[in-house]
C-alpha positions as CSV (number, residue, x, y, z in Angstrom):
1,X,-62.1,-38.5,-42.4
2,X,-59.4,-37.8,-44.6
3,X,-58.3,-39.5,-48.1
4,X,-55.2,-41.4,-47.6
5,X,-53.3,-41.1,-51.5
6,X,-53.7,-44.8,-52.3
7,X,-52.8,-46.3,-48.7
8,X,-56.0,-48.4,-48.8
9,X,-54.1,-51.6,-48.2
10,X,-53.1,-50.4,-44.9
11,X,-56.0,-48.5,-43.4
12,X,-57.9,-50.4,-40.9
13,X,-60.3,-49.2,-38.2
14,X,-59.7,-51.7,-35.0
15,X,-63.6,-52.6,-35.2
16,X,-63.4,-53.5,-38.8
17,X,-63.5,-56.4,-40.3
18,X,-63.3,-56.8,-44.3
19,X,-63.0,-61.1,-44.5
20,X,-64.3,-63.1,-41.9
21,X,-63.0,-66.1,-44.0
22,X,-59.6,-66.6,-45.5
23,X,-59.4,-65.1,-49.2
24,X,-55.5,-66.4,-50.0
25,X,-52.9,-68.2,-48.8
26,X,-49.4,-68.1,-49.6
27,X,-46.2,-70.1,-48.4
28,X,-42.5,-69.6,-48.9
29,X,-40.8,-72.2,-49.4
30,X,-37.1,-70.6,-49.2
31,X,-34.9,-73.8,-49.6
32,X,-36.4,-74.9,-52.8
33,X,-36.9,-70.7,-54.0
34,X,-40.5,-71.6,-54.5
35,X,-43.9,-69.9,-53.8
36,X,-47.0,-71.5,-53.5
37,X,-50.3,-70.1,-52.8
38,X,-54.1,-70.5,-53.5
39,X,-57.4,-68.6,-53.2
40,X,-60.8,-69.6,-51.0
41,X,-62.4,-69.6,-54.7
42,X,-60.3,-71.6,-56.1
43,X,-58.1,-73.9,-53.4
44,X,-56.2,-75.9,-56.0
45,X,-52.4,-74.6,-55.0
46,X,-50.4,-72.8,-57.6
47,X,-46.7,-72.4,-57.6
48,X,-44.0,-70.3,-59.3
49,X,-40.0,-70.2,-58.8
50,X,-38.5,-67.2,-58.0
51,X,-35.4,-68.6,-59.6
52,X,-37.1,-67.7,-63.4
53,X,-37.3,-64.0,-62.3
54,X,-34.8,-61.0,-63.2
55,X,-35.1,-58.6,-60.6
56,X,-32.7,-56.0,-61.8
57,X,-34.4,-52.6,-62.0
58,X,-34.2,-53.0,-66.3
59,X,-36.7,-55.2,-65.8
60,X,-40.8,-54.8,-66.4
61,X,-42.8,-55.2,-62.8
62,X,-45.2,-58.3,-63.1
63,X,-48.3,-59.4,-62.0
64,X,-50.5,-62.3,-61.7
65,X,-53.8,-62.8,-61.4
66,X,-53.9,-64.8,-58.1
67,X,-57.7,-66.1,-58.7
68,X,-56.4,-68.8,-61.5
69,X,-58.4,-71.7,-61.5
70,X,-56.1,-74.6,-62.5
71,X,-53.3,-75.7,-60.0
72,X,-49.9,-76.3,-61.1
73,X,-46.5,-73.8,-61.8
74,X,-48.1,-70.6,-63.0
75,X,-44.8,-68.8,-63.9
76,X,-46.2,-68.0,-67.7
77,X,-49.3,-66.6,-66.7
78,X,-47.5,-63.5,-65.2
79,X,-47.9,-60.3,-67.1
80,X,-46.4,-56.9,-67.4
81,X,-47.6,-54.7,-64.4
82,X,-50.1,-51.8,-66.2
83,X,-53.3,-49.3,-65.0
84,X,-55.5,-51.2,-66.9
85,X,-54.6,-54.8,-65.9
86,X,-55.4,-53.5,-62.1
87,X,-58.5,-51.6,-62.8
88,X,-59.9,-54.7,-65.0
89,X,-58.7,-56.9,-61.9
90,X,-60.4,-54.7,-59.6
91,X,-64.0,-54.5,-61.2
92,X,-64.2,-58.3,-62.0
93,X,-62.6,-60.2,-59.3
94,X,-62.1,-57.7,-56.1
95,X,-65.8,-55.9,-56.2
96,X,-67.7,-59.1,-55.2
97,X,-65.2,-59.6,-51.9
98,X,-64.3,-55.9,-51.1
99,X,-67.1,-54.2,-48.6
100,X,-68.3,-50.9,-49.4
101,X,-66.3,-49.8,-46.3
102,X,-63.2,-50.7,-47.5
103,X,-63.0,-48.5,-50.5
104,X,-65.7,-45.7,-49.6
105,X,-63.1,-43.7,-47.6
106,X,-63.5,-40.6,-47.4
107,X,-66.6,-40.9,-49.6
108,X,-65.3,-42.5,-52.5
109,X,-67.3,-43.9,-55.0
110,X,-66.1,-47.5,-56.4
111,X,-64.8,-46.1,-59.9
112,X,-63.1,-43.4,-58.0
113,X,-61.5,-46.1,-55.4
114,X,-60.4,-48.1,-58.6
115,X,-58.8,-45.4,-60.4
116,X,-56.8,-44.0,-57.3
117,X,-55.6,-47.6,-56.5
118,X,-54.8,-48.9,-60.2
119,X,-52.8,-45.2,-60.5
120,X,-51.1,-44.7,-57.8
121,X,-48.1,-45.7,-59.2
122,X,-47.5,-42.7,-61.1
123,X,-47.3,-40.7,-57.9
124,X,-43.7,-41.8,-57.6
125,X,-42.9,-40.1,-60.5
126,X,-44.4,-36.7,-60.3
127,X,-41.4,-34.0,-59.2
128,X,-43.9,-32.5,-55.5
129,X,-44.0,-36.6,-54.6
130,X,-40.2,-36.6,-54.4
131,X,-38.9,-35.5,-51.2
132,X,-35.4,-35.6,-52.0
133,X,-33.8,-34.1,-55.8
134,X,-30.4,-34.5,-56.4
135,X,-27.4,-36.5,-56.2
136,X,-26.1,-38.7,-53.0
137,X,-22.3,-38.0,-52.6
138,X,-20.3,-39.4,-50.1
139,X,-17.5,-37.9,-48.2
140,X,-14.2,-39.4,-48.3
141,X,-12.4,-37.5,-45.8
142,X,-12.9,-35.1,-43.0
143,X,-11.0,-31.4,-43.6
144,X,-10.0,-29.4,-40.6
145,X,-12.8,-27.3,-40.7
146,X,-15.8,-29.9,-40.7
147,X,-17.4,-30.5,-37.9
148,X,-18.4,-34.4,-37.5
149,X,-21.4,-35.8,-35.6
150,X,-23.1,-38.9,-35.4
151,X,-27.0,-39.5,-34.9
């Protein structure tokens, strides 16, 4: 089987199952702009409004460790996305849960698994990842000798 570049999220083989119990939950409340959620582990519901976010592209990605153990609005708690945050995440809290078929794809070991997943960020920004270099222009107006067509 091949590796799959960090799409572990999304593989699944129709006769596997990796939770036969419910590991999070998580509701959108969209009037109030609110997002609740909580974890089998610990079933006290946080919250957090999507109000206090900036998501203009200037801004940091964040993350939060979902497996808090007090309830309540958890907005402070989020931190600035990085590698190591994820790979600390991953050996502490996700090991336990995870089967060894979900990350031995392809014959990975778990410290290879956590290093592909906590990096694959970066693939974005190497140059053979981007399919497309340049600028987007847009045409304004036809000239006699362009041909149109729609898709």
């Amino acid at each position: 089987m091949a590796k799959l570049d960090g799409l572990y999220s999304f593989y699944h083989e129709p006769r596997q199952i990796c939770f036969r119990t419910v590991e999070w939950s998580v509701v959108f409340d969209t009037n109030k702009r609110k997002v609740y959620f909580k974890t089998r582990i610990n079933p006290q519901i946080k919250d957090f409004s999507i109000d206090n976010f900036d998501f203009s592209n200037s801004c940091p990605v964040l993350i939060l460790d979902i497996y808090i153990k007090d309830g309540g609005d958890e907005l402070n708690r989020f931190q600035v996305y990085s590698n190591e945050l994820v790979k600390n995440f991953l050996k502490t809290k996700m090991k336990v849960i995870l089967p060894i078929q979900f990350y031995a794809i392809g014959g990975l070991s778990f410290e290879e698994f956590i290093d592909r997943f906590a990096t694959q960020s970066r693939k974005a920004e190497l140059s053979e990842s981007q399919y497309f270099a340049g600028v987007w222009e847009t045409k304004t107006a036809v000239k006699e000798d362009d041909i149109e067509f729609k898709i």
